[in-house]
N, C-alpha and C positions, 0 to 999 in steps of 0.2 A: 319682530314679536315672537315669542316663543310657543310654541305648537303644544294646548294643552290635550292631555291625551284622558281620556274615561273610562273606565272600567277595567280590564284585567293588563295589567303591562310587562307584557314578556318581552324574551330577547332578542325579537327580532324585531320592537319597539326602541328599544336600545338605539344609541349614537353607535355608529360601526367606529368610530376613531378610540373612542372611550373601552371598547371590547377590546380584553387581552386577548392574545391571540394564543394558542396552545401548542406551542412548539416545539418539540422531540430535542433534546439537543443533542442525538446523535442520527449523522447525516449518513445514510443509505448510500453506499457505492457499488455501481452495478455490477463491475466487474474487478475478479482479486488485485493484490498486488506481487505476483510472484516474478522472481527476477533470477532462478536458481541457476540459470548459464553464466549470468554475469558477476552473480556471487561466488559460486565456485571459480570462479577464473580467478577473483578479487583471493579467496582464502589458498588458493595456491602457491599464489604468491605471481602479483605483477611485475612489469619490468618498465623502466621509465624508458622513452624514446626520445632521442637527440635530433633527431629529423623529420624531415616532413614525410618521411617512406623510412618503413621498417623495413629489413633483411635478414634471410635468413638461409644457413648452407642446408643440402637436405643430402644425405649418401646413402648407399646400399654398395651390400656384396655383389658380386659377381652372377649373373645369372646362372641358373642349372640347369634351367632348361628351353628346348627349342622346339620347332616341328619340321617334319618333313614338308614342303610346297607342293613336290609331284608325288607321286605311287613311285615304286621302287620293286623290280622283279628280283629274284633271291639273288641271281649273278651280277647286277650291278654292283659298283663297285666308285661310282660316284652318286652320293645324295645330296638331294636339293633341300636346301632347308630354307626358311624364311628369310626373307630379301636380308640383306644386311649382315646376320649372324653367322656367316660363315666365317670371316677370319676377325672379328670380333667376340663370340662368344664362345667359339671352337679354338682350338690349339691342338698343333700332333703332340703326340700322346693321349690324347683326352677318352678314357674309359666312357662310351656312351651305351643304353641303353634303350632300346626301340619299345616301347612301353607298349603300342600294340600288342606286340608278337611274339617280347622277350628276347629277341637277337639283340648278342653282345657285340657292338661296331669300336675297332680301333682308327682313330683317325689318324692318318699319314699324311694328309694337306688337306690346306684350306684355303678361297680363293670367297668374292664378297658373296655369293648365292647358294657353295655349295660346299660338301666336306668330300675328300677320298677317304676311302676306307678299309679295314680288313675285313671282310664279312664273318663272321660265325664267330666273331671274337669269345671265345668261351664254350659252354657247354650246348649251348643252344644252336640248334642245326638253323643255315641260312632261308630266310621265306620271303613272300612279298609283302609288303606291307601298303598303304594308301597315303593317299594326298595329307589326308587327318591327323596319320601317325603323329604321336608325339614321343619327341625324343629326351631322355635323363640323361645329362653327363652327371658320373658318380664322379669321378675323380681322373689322377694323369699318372699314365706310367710313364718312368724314364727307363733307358736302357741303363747298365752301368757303365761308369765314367761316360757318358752323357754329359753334354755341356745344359745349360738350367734353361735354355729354350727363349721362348717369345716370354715378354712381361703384359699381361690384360690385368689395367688400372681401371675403374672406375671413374669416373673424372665425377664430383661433386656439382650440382646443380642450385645455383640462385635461385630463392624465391624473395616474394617481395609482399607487401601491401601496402596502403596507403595511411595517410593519418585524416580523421575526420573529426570535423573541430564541432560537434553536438551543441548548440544553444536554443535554450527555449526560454523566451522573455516573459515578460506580463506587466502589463501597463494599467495603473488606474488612477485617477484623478485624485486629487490632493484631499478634495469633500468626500469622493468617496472612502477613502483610509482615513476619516476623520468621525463619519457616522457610525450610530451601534448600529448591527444586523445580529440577525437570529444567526445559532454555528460560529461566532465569534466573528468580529472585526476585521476587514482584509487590511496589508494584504494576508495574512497571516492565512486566512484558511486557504486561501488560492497556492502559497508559497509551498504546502503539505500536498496538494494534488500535483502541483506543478515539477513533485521531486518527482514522483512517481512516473509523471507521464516522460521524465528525462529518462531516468531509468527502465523504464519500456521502453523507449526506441532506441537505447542503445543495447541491450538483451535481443531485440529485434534486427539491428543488424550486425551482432555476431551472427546469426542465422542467414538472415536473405538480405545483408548488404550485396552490394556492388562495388566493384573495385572499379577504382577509375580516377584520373586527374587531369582537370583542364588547365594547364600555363597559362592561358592570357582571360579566365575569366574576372570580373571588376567586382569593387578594387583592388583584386591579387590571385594569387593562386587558388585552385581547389581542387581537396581529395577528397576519397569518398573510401570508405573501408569496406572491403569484401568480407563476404561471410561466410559461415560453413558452404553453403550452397554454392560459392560461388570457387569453391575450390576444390569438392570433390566432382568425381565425374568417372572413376572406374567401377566402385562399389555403389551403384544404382540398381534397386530392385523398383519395379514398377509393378504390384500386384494387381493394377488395370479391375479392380473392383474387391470378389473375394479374395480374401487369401488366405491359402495352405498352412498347413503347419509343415510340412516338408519347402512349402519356397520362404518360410522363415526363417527354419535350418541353413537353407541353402545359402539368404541372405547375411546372416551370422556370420558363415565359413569365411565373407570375405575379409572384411575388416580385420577380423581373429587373428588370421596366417601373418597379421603383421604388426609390427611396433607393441604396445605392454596390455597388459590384460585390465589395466586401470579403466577400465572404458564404463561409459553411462549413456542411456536410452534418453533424449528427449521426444515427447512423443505429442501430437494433437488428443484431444479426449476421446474421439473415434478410435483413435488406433489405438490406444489402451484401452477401450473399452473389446475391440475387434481379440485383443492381447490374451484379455481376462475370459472370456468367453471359450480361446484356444485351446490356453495353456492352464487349465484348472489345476490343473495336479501339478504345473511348475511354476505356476503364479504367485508369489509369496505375500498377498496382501500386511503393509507393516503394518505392526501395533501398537510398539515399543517406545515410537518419534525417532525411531535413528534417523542420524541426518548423515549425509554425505558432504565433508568442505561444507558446513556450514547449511545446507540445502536440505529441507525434510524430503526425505526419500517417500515416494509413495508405494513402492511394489517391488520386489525382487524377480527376476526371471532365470529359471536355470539354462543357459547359454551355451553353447558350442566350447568344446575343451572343459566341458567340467565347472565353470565358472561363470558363477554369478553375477547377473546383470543389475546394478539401480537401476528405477526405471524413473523419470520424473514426467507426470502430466503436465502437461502446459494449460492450465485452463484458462488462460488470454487469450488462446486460437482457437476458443468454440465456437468466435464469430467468424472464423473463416471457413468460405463455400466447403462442402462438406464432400462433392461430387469431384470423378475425375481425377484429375492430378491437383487439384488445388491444396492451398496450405493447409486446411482441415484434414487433409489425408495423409500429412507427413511423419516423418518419425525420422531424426538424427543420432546414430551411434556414431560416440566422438573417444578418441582416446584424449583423455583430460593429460597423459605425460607429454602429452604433444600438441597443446593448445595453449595459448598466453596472451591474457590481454595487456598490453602495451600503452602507456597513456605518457604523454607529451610530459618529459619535463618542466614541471612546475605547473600544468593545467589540467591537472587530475580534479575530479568532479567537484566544484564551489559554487556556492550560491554571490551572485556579486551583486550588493546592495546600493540601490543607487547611484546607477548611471546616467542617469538623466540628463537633458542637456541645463544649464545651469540657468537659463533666462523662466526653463519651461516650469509651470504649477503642478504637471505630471509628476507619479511615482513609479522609477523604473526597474525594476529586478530580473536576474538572468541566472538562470542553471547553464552552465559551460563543463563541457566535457571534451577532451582533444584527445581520441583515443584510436588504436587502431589494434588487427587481431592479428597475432604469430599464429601460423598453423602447418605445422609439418607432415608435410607427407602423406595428401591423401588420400592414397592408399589404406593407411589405417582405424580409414573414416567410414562411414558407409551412412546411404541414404535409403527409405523404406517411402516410397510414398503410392497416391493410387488406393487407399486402404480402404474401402468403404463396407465390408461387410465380412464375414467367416463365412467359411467351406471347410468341411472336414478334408475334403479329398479334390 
């Protein structure tokens, strides 16, 4: 029997089934969708991979320079230089200079630890010099008619990385792809998140992948792609909380000295906020929308050599720890001439609809991506992390 109701009938009187429900139809995402490492890798121009392991040769010139190991009183006439470099990076003839002290040394032999030498080679009267001393070879004198001497080649160095084959499914029952929902009908609205979060982890391990490959895991092989992080290791600054605007500098110099000046700042929101705070006067907030390769640039920095830094915030890693060395505190300067993302022949990013097994009522879809990163030489890399606060001094 029906519940008659008397006197004033409002809406919480009302059938709850019967009330429309007042639904927004645009759906609130907490966090952005920016992906500007993997885009710019993408507008540079990718390379398809034939194997399960990328390669790649990496070379350099000839070294210039070395150090002494022991102190050296003005009359010696054998120098110790660092383990190894003596008849490798040394040759007689070889014009060197003692950067401490300004003595010009001729070398007349070389043996694996140490160089013989003329002393006062030049203008500069012979002196002692320390353990620290660091030595320049300028260049090699020959005598005339001189025969052309020893040959020091560089011998080219393999690198590698692996291929990681990215999939991210999503399963829902055949009633629920059949009901209306508020935000549209799955799978469709899941399918729109589901690019995304494919695209964050693989942006995420260009960064802090790990390299690595198991043979006998089930049922077949696996790689796993290394990332920035996982290849550089000379250009590390650790600002261990504040940091300087002189161990910015300092940080800058490394990377700089090597491979092209193309280079771009990714950075956590800390460290570009630590940035902005620094560098007011070199900070170049944009305003214009330049983008870089496809990627809106968020700031400029005037950088070591003259030259101009993009800088791009990563605002995905505001949720990480903030203290410490955590990813909140990081910042990657990457030379973009010498990064390349690499994706598997024929399994470049596709959504594959409906794989399901054929007995099952399920709906199954999958973002697949088989991709791995080129990255040379990184040296011309550098890592800033530890970022937590500004110090003028």
């Amino acid at each position: 029997m029906a519940t008659v109701k008397v006197g004033l009938f409002d809406t919480e009187d009302e059938l709850s089934n019967r009330r429309v429900v007042d639904m927004s139809e645009r759906m609130h995402r907490l966090q952005p969708d920016e992906q500007q490492f993997r885009v710019m890798l993408t507008q540079i121009g990718s390379k398809e991979a034939v194997r399960e392991i990328v390669e790649w040769l990496e070379d350099e010139y000839l070294p210039r320079t070395s150090a002494q190991a022991a102190s050296a009183a003005s009359g010696d006439t054998a120098i110790t230089v660092t383990s190894g470099d003596g008849n490798t990076v040394f040759r007689n003839g070889h014009v060197v200079r003692n950067m401490e002290n300004g003595e010009g040394y001729l070398v007349t032999s070389t043996s694996a630890n140490s160089i013989g030498v003329t002393r006062s080679w030049g203008g500069t009267a012979a002196a002692s010099s320390t353990s620290v001393a660091k030595l320049l070879i300028v260049g090699n004198a020959s005598a005339q008619g001189a025969s052309s001497g020893a040959s020091h080649i560089v011998q080219k160095v393999r690198a590698f990385n692996y291929v990681q084959d990215q999939r991210d499914p999503l399963f829902f029952s055949d009633f629920e792809t059949a009901i209306e929902l508020y935000g549209g009908r799955e799978p469709g609205e899941e399918l729109t998140k589901k690019a995304v979060e494919h695209g964050r982890a693989i942006e995420n391990s260009l960064f802090f992948g790990a390299r690595d490959f198991n043979a006998s895991a089930s049922p077949g092989p696996m790689g796993s792609s290394g990332g920035a992080l996982e290849f550089i290791s000379t250009n590390i600054t650790d600002a261990s909380g504040a940091l300087t605007p002189a161990e910015f500098d300092t940080f800058l110099e490394g990377p700089y000295g090597y491979g092209s000046k193309n280079k771009a700042f990714f950075c956590a929101p800390r460290v570009g906020t630590v940035l902005s705070q620094m560098l007011r006067d070199a900070w170049q907030p944009d305003t214009v929308g330049e983008r870089r390769f496809g990627a809106k640039v968020d700031a400029f920095i005037s950088g070591t050599y003259g030259w101009t830094i993009p800088v791009f915030v990563k605002r995905e890693w505001a949720d990480f720890d903030k203290t410490g060395t955590n990813y909140g505190t990081y910042g990657f300067l990457v030379d973009m001439d010498h990064a390349r993302l690499r994706t598997l022949r024929g399994l470049n990013t596709q959504l594959r609809r409906n794989i399901q097994e054929p007995s099952s009522t399920a709906v199954v879809h999958e973002y697949r991506t088989a991709f791995s990163l080129e990255f040379g030489w990184e040296k011309m890399h550098g890592i800033l992390k530890g970022v937590t606060s500004y110090s003028a001094s």
